[in-house]
PDB file of N, CA, C and O in Angstrom:
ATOM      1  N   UNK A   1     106.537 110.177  90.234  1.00  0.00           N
ATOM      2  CA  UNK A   1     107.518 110.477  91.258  1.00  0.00           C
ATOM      3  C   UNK A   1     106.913 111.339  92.365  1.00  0.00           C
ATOM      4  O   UNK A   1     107.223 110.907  93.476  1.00  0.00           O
ATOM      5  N   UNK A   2     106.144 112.430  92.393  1.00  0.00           N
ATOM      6  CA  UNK A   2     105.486 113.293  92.952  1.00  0.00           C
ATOM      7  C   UNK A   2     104.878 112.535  93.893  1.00  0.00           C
ATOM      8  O   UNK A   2     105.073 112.625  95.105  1.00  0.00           O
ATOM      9  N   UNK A   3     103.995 111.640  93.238  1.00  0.00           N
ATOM     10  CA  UNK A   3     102.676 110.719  94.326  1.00  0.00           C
ATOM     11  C   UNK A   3     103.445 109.880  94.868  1.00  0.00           C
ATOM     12  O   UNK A   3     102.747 109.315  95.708  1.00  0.00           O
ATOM     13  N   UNK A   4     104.607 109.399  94.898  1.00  0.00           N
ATOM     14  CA  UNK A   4     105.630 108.686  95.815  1.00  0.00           C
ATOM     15  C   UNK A   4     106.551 109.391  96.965  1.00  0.00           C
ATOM     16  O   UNK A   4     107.046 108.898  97.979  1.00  0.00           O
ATOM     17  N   UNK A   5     106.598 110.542  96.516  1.00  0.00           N
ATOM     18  CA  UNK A   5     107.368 111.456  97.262  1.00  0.00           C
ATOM     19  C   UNK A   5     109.114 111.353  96.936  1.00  0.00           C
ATOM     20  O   UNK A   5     109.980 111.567  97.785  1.00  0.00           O
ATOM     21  N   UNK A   6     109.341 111.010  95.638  1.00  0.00           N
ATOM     22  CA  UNK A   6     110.706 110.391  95.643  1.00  0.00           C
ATOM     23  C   UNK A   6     111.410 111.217  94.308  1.00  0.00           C
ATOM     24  O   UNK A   6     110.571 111.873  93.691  1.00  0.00           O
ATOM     25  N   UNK A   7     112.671 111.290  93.809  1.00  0.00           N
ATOM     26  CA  UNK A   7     113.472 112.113  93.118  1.00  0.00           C
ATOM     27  C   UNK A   7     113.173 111.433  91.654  1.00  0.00           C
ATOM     28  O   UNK A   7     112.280 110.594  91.776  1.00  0.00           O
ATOM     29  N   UNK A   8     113.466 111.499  90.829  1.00  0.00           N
ATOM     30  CA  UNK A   8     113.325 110.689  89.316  1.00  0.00           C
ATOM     31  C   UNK A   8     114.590 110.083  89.088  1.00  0.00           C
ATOM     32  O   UNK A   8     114.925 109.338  88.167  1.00  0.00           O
ATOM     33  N   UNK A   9     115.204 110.479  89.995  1.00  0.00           N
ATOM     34  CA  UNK A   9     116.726 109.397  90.164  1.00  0.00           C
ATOM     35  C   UNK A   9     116.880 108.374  91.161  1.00  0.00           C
ATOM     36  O   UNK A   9     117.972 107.836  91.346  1.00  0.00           O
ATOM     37  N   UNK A  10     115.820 108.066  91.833  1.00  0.00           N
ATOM     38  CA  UNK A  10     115.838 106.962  92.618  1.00  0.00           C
ATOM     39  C   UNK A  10     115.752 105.706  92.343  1.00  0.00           C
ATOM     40  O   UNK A  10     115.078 105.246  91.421  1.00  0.00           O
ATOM     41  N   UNK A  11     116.587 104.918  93.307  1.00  0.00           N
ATOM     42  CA  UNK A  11     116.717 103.657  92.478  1.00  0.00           C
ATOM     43  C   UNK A  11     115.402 102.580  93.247  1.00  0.00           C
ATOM     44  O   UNK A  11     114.623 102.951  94.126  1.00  0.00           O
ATOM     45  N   UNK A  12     115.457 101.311  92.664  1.00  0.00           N
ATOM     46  CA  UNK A  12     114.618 100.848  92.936  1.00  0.00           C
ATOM     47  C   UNK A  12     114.460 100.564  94.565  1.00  0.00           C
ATOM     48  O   UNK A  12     113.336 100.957  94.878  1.00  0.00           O
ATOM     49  N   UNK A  13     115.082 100.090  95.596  1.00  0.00           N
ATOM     50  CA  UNK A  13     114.909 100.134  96.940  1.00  0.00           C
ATOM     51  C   UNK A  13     113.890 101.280  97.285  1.00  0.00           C
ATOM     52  O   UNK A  13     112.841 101.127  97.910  1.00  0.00           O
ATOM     53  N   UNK A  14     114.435 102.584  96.713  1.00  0.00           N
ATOM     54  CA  UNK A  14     114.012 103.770  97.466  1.00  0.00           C
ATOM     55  C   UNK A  14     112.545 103.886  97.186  1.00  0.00           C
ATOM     56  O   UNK A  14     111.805 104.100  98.147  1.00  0.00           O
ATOM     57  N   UNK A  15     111.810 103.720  95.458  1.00  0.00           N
ATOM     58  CA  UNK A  15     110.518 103.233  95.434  1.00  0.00           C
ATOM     59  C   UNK A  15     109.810 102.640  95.956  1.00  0.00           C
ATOM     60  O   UNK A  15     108.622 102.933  96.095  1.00  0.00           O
ATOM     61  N   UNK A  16     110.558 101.296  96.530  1.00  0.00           N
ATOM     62  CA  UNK A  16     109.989 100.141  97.083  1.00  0.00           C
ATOM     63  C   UNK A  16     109.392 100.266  99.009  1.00  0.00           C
ATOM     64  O   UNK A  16     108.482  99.902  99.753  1.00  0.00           O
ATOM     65  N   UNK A  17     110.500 100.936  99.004  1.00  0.00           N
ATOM     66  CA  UNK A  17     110.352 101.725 100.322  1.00  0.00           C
ATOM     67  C   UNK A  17     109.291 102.941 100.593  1.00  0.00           C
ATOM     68  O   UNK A  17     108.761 103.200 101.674  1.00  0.00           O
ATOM     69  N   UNK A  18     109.178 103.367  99.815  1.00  0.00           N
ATOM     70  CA  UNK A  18     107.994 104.417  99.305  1.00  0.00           C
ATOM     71  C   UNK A  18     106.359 104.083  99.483  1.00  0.00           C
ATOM     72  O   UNK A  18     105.477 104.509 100.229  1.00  0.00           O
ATOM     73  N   UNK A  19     106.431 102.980  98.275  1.00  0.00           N
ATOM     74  CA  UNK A  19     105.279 102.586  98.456  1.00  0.00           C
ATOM     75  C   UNK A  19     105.373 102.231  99.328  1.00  0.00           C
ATOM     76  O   UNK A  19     104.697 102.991 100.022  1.00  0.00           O
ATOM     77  N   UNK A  20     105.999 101.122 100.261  1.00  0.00           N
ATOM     78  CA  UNK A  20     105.125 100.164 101.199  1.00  0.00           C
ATOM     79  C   UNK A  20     104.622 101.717 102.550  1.00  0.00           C
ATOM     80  O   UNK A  20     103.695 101.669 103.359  1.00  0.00           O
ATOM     81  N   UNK A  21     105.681 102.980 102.325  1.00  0.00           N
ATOM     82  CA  UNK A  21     105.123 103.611 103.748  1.00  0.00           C
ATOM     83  C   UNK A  21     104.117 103.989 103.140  1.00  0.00           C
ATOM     84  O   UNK A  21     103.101 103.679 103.762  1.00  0.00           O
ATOM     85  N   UNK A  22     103.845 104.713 101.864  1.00  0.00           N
ATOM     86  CA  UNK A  22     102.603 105.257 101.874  1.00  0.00           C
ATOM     87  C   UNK A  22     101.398 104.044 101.319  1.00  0.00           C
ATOM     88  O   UNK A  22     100.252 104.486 101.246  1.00  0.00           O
ATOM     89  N   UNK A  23     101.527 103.079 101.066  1.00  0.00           N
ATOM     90  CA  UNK A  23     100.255 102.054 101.346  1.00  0.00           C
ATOM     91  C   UNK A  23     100.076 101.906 102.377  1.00  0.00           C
ATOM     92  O   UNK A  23      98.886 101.894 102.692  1.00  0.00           O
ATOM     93  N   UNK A  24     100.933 101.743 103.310  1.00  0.00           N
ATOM     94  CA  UNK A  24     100.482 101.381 105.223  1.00  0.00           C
ATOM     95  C   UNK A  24      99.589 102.424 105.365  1.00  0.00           C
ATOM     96  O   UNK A  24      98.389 102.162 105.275  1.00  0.00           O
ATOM     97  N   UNK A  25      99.932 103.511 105.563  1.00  0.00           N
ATOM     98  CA  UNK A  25      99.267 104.931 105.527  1.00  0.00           C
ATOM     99  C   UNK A  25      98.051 104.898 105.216  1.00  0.00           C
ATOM    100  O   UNK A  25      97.303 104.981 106.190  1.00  0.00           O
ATOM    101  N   UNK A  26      97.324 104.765 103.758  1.00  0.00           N
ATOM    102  CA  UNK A  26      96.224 104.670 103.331  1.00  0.00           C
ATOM    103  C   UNK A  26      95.264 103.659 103.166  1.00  0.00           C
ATOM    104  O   UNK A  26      94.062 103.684 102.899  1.00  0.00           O
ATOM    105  N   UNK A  27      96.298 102.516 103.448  1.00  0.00           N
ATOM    106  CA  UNK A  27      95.583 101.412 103.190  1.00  0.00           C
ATOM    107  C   UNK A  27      94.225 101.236 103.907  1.00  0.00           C
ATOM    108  O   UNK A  27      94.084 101.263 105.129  1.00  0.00           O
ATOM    109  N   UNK A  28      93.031 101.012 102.802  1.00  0.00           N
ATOM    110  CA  UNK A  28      91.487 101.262 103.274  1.00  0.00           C
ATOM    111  C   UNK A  28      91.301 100.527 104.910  1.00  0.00           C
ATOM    112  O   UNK A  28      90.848 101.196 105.839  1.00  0.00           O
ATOM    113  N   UNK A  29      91.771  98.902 105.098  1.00  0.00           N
ATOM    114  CA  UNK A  29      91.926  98.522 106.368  1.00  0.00           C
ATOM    115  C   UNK A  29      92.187  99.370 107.521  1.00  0.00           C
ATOM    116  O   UNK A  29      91.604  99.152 108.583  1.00  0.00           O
ATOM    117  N   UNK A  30      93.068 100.375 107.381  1.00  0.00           N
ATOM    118  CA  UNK A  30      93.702 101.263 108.632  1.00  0.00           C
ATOM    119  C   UNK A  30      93.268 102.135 109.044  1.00  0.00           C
ATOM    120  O   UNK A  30      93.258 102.528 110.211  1.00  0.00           O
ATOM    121  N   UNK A  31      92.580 102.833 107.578  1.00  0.00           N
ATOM    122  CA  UNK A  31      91.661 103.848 107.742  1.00  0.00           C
ATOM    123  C   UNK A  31      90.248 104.228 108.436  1.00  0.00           C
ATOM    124  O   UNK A  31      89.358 104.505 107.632  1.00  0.00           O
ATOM    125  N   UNK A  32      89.832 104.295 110.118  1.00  0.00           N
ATOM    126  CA  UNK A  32      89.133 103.663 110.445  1.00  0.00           C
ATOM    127  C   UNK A  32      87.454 104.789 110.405  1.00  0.00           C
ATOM    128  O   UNK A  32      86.272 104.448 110.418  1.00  0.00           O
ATOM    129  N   UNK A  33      88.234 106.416 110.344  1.00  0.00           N
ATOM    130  CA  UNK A  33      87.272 106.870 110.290  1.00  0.00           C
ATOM    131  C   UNK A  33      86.405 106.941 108.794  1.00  0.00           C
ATOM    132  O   UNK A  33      87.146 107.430 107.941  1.00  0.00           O
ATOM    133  N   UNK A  34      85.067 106.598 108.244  1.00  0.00           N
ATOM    134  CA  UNK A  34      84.528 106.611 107.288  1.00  0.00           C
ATOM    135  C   UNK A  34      84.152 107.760 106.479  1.00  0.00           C
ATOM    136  O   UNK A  34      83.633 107.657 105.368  1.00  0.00           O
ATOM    137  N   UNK A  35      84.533 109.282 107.285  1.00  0.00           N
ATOM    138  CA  UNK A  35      84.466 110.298 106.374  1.00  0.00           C
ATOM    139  C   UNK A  35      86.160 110.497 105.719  1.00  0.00           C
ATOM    140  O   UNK A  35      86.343 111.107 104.665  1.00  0.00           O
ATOM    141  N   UNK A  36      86.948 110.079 106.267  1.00  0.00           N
ATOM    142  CA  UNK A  36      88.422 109.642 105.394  1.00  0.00           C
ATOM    143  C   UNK A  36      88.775 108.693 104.606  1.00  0.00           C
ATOM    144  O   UNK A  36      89.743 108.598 103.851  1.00  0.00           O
ATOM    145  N   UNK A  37      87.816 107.910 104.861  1.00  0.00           N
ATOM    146  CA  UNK A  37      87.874 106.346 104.410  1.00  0.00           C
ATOM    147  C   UNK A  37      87.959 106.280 102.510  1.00  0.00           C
ATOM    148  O   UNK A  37      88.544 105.360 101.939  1.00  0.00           O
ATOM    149  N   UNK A  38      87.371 107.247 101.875  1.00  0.00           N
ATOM    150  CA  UNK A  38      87.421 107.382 100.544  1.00  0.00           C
ATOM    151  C   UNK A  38      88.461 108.240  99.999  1.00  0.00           C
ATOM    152  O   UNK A  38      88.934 108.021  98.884  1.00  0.00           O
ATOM    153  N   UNK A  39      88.877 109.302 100.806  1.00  0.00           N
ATOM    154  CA  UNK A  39      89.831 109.637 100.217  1.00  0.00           C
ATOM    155  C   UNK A  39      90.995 108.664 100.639  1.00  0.00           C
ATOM    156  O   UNK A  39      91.934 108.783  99.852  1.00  0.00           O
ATOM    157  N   UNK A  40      91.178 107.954 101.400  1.00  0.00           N
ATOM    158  CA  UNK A  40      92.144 107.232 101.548  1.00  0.00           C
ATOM    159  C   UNK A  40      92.251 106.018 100.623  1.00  0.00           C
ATOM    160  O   UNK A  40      93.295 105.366 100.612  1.00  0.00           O
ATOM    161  N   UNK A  41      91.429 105.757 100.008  1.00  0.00           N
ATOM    162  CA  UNK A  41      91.011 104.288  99.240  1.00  0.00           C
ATOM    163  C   UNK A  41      91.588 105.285  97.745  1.00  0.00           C
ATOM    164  O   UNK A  41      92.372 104.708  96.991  1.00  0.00           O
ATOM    165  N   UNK A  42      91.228 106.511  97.454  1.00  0.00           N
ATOM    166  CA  UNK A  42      91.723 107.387  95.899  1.00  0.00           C
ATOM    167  C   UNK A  42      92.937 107.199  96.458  1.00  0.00           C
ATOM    168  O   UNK A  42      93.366 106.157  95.962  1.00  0.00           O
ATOM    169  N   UNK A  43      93.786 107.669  97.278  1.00  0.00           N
ATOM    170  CA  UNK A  43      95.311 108.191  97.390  1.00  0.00           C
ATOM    171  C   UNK A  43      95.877 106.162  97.276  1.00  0.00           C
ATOM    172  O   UNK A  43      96.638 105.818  96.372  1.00  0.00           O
ATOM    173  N   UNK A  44      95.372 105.180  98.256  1.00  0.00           N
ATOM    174  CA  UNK A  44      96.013 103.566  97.939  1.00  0.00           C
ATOM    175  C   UNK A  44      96.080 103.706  96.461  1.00  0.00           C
ATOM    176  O   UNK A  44      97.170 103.555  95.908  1.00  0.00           O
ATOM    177  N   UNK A  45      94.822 104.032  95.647  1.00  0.00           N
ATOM    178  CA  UNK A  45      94.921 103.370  94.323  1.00  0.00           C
ATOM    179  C   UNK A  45      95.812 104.205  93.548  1.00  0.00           C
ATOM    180  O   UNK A  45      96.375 103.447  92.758  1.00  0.00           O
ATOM    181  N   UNK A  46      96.219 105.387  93.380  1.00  0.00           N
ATOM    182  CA  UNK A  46      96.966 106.389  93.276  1.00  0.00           C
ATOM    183  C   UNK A  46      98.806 105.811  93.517  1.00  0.00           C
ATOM    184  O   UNK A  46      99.767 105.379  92.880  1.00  0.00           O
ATOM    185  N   UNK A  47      98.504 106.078  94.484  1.00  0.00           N
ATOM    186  CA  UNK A  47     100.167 105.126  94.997  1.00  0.00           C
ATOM    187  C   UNK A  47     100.342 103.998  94.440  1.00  0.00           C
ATOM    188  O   UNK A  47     101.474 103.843  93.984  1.00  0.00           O
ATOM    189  N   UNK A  48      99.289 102.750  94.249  1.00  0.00           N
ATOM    190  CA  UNK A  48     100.035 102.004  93.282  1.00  0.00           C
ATOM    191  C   UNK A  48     100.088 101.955  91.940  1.00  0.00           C
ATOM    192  O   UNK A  48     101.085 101.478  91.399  1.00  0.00           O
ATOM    193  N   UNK A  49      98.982 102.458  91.167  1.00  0.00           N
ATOM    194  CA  UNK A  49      99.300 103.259  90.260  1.00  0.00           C
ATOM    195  C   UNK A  49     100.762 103.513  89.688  1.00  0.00           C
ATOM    196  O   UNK A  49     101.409 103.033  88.758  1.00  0.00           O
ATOM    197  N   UNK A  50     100.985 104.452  90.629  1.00  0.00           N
ATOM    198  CA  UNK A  50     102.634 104.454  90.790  1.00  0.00           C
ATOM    199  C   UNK A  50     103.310 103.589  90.702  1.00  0.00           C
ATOM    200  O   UNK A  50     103.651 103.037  89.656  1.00  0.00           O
ATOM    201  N   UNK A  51     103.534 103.397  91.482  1.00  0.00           N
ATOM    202  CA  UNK A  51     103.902 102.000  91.786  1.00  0.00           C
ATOM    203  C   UNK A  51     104.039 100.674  90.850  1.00  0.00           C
ATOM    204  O   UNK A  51     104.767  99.701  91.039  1.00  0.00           O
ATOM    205  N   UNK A  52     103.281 100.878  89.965  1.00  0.00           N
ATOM    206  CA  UNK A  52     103.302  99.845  88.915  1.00  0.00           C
ATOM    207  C   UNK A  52     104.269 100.515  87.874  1.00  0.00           C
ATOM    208  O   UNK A  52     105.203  99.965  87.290  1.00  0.00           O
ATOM    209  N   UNK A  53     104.006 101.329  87.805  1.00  0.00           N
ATOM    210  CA  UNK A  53     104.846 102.124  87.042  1.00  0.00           C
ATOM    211  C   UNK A  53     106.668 102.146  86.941  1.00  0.00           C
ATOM    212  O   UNK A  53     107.473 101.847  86.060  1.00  0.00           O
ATOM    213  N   UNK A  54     106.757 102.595  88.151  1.00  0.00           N
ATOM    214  CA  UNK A  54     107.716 102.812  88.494  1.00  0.00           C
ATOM    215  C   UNK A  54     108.739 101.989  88.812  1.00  0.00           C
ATOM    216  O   UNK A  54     109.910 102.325  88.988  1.00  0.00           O
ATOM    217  N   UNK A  55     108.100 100.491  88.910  1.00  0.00           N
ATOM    218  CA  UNK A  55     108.724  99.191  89.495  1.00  0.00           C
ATOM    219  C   UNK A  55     109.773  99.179  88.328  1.00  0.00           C
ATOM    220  O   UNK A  55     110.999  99.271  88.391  1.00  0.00           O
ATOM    221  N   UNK A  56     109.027  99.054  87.352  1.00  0.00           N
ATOM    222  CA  UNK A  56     108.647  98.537  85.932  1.00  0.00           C
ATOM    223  C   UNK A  56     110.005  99.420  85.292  1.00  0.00           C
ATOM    224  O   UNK A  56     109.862 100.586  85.661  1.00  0.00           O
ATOM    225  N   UNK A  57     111.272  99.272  84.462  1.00  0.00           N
ATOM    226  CA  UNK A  57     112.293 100.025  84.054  1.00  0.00           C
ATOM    227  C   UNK A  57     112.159 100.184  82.695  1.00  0.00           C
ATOM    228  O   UNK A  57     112.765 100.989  81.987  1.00  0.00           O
ATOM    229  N   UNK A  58     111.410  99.450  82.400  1.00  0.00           N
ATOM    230  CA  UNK A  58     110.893  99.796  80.424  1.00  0.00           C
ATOM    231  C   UNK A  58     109.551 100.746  81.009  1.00  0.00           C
ATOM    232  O   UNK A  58     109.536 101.789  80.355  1.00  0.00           O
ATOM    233  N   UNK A  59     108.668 100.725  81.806  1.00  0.00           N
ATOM    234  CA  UNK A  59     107.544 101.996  81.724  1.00  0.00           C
ATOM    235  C   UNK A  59     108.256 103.173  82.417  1.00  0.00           C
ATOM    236  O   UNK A  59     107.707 104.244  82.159  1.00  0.00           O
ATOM    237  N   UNK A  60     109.198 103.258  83.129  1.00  0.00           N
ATOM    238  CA  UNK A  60     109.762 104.474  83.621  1.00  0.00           C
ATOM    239  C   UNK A  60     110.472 105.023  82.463  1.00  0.00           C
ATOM    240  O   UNK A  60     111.077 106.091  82.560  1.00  0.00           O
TER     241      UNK A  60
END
């Protein structure tokens, strides 16, 4: 919930909405300078991470 930015009572929209802003955000493509470029590629994989998680109502 933390690495999404979202409540532990949120329903699924509000996840869904989550990820897609913070993948736009990090996503390695967007990221153009190369000394950010890695931490931005840890925080994508991070978020979906999440994201898999969280979709998911038997792993939550």
């Amino acid at each position: 919930y933390a690495t999404l930015g979202i409540p532990p009572n949120a329903d699924q929209n509000v996840i869904r909405k989550a990820y897609k802003r913070l993948a736009l955000l990090n996503h390695p493509d967007k990221i153009q300078d190369p000394a950010k470029r890695a931490e931005g590629v840890e925080k994508f994989r991070q978020v979906q991470a999440a994201y898999d998680v969280l979709k998911d109502d038997a792993k939550r």
